[in-house]
C-alpha positions as CSV (number, residue, x, y, z in Angstrom):
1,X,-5.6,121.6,83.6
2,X,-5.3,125.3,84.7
3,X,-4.2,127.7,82.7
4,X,-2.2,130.9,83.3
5,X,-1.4,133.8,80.7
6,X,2.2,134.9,80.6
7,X,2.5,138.6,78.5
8,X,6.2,138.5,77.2
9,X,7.8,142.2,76.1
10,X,11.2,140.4,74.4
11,X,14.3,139.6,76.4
12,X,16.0,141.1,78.4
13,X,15.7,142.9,81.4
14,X,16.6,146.4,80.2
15,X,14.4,146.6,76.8
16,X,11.8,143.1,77.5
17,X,11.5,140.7,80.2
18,X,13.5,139.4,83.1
19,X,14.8,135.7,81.9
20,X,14.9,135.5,85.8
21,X,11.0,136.5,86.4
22,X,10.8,134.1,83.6
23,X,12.6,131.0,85.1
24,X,11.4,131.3,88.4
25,X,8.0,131.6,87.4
26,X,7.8,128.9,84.4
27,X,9.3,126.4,87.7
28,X,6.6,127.6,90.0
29,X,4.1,127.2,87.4
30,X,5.0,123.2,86.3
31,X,5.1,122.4,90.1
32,X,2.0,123.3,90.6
33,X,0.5,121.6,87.1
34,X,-0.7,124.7,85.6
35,X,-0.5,125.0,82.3
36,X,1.8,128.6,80.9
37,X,0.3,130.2,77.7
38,X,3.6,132.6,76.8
39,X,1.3,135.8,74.8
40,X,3.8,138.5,72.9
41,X,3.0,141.7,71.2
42,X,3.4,141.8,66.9
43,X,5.2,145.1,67.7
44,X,6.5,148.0,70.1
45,X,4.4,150.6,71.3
46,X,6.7,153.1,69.5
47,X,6.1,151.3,66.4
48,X,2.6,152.6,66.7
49,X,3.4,156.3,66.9
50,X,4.2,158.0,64.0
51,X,7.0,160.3,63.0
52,X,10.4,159.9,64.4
53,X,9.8,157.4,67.1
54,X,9.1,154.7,64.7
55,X,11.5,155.3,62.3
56,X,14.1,155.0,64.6
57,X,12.9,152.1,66.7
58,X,13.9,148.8,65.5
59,X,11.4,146.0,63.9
60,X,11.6,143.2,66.9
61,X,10.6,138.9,66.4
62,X,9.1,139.1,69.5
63,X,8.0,135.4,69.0
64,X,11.7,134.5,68.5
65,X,12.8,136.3,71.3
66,X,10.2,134.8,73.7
67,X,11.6,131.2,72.2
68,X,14.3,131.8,73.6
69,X,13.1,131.8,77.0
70,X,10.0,129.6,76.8
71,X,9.0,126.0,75.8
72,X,6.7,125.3,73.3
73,X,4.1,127.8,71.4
74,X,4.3,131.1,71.5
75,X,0.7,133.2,70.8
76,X,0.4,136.4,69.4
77,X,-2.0,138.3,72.2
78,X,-4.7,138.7,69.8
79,X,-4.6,135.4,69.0
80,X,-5.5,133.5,71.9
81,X,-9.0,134.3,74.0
82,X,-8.3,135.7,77.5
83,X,-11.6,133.9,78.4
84,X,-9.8,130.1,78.3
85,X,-6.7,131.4,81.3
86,X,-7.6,131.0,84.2
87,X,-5.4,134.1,85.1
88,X,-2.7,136.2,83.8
89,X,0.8,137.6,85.2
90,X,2.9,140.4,83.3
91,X,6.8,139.6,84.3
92,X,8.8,142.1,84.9
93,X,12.1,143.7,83.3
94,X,11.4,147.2,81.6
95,X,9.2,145.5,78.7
96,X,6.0,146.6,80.5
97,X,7.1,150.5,80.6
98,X,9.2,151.0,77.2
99,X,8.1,148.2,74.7
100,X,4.0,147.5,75.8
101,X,3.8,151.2,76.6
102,X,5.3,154.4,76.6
103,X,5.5,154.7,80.5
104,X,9.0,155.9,80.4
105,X,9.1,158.8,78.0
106,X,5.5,160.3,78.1
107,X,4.3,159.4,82.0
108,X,1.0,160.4,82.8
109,X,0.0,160.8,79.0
110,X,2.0,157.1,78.2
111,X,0.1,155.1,75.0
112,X,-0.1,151.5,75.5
113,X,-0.7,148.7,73.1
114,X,-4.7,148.4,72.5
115,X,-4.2,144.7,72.6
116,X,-2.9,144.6,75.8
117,X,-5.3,147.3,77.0
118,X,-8.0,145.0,76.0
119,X,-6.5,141.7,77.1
120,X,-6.2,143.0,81.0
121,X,-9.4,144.8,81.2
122,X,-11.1,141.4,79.6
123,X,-9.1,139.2,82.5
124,X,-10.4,142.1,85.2
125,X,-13.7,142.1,84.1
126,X,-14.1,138.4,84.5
127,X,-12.9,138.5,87.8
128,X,-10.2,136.8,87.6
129,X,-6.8,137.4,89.2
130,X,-4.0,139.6,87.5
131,X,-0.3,139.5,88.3
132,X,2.1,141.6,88.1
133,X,6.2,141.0,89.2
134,X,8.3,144.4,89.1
135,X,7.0,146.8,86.6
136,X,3.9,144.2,85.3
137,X,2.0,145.5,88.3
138,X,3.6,149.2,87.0
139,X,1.0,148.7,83.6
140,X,-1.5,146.9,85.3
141,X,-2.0,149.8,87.5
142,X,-1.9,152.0,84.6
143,X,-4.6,149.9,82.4
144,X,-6.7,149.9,84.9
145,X,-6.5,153.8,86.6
146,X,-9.8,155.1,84.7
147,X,-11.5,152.1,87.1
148,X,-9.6,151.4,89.9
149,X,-6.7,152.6,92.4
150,X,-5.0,149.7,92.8
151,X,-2.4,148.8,95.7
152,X,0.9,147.3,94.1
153,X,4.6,147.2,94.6
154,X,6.9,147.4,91.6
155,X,10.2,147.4,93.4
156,X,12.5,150.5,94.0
157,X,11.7,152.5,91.2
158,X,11.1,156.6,93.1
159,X,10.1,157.7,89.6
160,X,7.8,155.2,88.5
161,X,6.0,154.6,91.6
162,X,5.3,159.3,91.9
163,X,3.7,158.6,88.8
164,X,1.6,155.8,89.6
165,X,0.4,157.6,92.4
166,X,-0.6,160.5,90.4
167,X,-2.8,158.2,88.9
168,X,-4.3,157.2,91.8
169,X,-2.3,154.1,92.5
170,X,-0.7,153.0,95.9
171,X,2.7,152.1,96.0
172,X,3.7,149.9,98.8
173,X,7.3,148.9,98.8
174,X,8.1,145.8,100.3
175,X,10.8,143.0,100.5
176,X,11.4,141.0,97.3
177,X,10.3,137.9,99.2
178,X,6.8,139.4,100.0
179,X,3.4,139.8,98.0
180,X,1.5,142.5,97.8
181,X,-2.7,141.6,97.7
182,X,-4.9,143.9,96.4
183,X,-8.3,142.1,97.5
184,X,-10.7,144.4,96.4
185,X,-9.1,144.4,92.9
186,X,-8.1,140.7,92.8
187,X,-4.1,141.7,91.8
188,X,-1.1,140.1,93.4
189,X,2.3,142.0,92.7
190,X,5.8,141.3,93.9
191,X,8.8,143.2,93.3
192,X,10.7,140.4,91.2
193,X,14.4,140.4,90.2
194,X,16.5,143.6,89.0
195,X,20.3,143.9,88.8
196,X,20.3,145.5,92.9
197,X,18.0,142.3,94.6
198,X,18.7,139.0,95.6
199,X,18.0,136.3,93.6
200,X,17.1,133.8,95.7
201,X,14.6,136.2,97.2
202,X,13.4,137.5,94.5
203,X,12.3,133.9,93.1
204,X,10.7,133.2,96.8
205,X,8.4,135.8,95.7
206,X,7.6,135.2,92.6
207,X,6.9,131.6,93.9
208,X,4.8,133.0,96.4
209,X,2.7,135.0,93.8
210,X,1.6,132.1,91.6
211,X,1.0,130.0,94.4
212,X,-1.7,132.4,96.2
213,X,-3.4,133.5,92.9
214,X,-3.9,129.8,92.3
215,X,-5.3,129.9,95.6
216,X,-7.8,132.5,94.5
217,X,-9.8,130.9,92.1
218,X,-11.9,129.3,94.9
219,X,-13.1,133.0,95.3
220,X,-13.4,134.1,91.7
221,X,-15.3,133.7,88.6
């Protein structure tokens, strides 16, 4: 059986992950026999940075938080091997920019988790395909800026997507029912679900986004 990586940020859509990127992707995902492995971070990326910011950011169970959302285990990142998934998507919500980086407060100059760093890099390196719904492309881009200038779309965000492109990203912005394909770089992205799109188009394209990177692997590593 296939398996897929799924990087978790808590819930929610304003401080973790979409439980609506979630939904619609964990039903795309058993309809097409694959296999989800739910990954989470031990901690914020402001839990990392000394001084004020983590004392007054709050100690998260970011296992617990994903069980609320997911079926069976939950791995630490840095517990399972990138090198057994046969591809990995980052959901959207705000987790990506505020909890598995620091995006939204430091921009250009934004930390992110090592282990995540890592973990994306490893799946790129393999050649495998990446996905990203909302703003999961938004830190895929990022991760990968020193290598690449990726083409994404991350939904309507004017701020988010001037900075990406001052990292040499391009920001396409499309309908939440279409996919963005970054050949060259082997990443999918969609816009996802946020409290101003439709649902029912939003999941279309999500749907959409698993279905053509399983289509990929013919081409891939």
């Amino acid at each position: 059986m296939k398996t897929i990586g799924i990087i978790i940020s808590g819930i929610g859509y304003s401080d973790g992950t979409s439980v609506w990127d979630i939904s619609y992707l964990l039903r795309e995902i058993e309809r097409l026999s694959i296999k989800p492995i739910p990954l989470v971070p031990r901690e914020s990326v402001e839990r990392r940075i000394p001084g004020s910011r983590r004392k007054n950011t709050p100690v998260r169970n970011f296992i617990d938080e994903t069980k609320l959302m997911v079926r069976g285990d939950v791995f630490y990142i840095d517990e399972f091997d990138h090198k057994e998934l046969n591809g990995l998507i980052i959901p959207g919500g705000k987790g990506p920019i505020k909890v598995l980086s620091s995006m939204v407060r430091d921009g250009t100059e934004a930390l992110v988790l090592p282990e995540i760093r890592d973990y994306v890099a490893g799946i790129y390196a393999r050649e495998k395909p990446l996905g990203g719904i909302g703003y999961g492309a938004a830190i895929i881009a990022f991760i990968l800026k020193a290598s690449i200038n990726s083409i994404i779309t991350i939904g309507n965000d004017a701020q988010m997507t001037e900075l990406l492109k001052r990292v040499g990203s391009d920001v396409v912005k499309v309908q939440p029912d279409e996919v963005i394909f970054d050949e060259e770089n082997r990443i999918f992205s969609t816009a996802g679900t946020s409290p101003q799109t439709s649902l029912y188009r939003a999941s279309l394209g999500i749907e959409m986004l698993v279905k053509e990177m399983m289509d990929f692997k013919n081409t891939s590593k």
